[in-house]
C-alpha positions as CSV (number, residue, x, y, z in Angstrom):
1,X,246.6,22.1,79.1
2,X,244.8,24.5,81.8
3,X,241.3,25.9,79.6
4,X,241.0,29.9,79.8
5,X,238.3,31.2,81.9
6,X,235.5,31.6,79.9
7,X,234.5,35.4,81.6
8,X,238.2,36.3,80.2
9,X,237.2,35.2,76.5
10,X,233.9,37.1,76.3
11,X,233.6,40.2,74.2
12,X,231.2,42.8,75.6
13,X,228.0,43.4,73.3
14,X,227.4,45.9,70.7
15,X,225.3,48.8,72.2
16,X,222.1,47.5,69.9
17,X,222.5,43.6,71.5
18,X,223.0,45.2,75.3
19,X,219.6,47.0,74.8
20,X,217.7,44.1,73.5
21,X,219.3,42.2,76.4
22,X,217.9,44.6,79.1
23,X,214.4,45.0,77.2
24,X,214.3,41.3,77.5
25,X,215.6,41.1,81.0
26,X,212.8,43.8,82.0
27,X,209.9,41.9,80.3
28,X,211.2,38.9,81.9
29,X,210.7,40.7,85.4
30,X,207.6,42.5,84.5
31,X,205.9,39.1,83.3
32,X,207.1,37.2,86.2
33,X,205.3,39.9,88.7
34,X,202.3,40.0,86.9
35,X,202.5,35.5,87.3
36,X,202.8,36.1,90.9
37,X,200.3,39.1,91.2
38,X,198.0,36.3,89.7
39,X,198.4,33.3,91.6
40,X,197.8,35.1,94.5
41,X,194.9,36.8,93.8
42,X,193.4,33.0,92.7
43,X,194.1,32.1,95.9
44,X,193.0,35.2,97.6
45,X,189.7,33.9,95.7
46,X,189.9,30.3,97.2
47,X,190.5,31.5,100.3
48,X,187.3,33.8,100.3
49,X,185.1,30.6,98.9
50,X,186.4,28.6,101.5
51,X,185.2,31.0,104.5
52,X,181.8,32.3,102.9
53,X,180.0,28.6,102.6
54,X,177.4,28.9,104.7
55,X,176.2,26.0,106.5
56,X,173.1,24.1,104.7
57,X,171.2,22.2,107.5
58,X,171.7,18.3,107.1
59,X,169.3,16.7,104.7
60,X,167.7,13.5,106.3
61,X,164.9,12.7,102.7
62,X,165.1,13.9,99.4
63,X,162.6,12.7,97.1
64,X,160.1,13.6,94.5
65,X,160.9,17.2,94.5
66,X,160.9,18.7,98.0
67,X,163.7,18.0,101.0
68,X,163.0,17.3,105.1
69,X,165.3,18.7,107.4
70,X,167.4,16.2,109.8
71,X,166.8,18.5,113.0
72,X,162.8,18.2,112.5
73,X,160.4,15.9,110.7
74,X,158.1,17.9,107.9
75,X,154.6,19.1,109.9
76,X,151.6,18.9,107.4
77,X,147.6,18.6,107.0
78,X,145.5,17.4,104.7
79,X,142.5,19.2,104.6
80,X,139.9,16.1,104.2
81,X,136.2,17.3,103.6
82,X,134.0,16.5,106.5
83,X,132.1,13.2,106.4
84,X,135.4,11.1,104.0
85,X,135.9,8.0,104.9
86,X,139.0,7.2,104.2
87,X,139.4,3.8,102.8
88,X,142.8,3.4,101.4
89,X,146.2,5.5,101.5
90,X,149.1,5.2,99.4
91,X,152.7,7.2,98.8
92,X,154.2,7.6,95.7
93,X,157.2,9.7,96.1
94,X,155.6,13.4,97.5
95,X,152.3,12.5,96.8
96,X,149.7,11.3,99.3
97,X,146.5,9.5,97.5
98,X,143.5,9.0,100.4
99,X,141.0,6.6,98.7
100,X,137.6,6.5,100.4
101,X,133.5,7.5,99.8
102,X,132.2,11.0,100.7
103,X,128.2,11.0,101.4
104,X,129.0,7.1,99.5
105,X,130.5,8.4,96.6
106,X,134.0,7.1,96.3
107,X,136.5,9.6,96.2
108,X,140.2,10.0,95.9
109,X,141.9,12.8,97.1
110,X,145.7,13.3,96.0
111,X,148.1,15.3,98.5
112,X,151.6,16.6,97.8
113,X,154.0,17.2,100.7
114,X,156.3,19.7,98.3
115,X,153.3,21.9,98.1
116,X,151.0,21.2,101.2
117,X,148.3,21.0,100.0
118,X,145.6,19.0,98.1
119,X,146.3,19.0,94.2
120,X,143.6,17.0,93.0
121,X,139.4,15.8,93.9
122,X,138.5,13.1,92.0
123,X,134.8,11.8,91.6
124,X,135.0,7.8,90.9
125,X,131.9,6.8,89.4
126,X,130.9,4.5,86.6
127,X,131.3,5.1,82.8
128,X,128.2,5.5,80.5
């Protein structure tokens, strides 16, 4: 036996169930714009990142603090008093240590590249 169509069986609503029905059908459109209002402005936002990165130059050395530049070495001088003789050097990560004797004391002067300049003048002489 052939079934009915089902558009021919249904009743139409009560006046109170057709206005719930359209309230809901309204906030189902208003909810879905304010969805798509949002997605694009996050990828508005992604799309701004993206083209406002600025270019950092290439890092060839990091280490102990301060950074050199790929495109050019890191230029520096360590102001050395007159008359040091320097005996020694060593390099422990930014810092430069020149051993050696000034008018035959021995000295050591400690360099550091991340602040260019000398950060300590020590005496080395014997204990008492």
């Amino acid at each position: 036996m052939p079934q009915p169509d089902i558009e021919d069986k249904e009743q139409p609503l009560d006046p109170a169930m057709e206005r719930i029905r359209q309230k809901m059908v309204r906030l189902q459109l208003i909810s879905g714009g304010i969805l798509v209002v949002c997605f694009m402005a996050v990828i508005a936002a992604i799309v701004y990142k993206i083209s406002q990165r600025p270019e950092a130059p290439a890092i060839a050395a990091t280490s102990g603090g301060f950074s050199v530049p790929a495109d050019h070495p890191l230029v520096a001088t360590a102001a050395l008093p007159r008359g040091f003789d320097i005996q020694q050097v060593s390099l422990s990560g930014s810092q430069v240590l020149f051993y050696g004797a000034l008018n035959g004391t021995p000295k050591l002067f400690i360099f550091d590249l991340s602040v260019g300049r000398i950060i300590a003048d020590v005496t080395v002489g014997q204990g008492r």
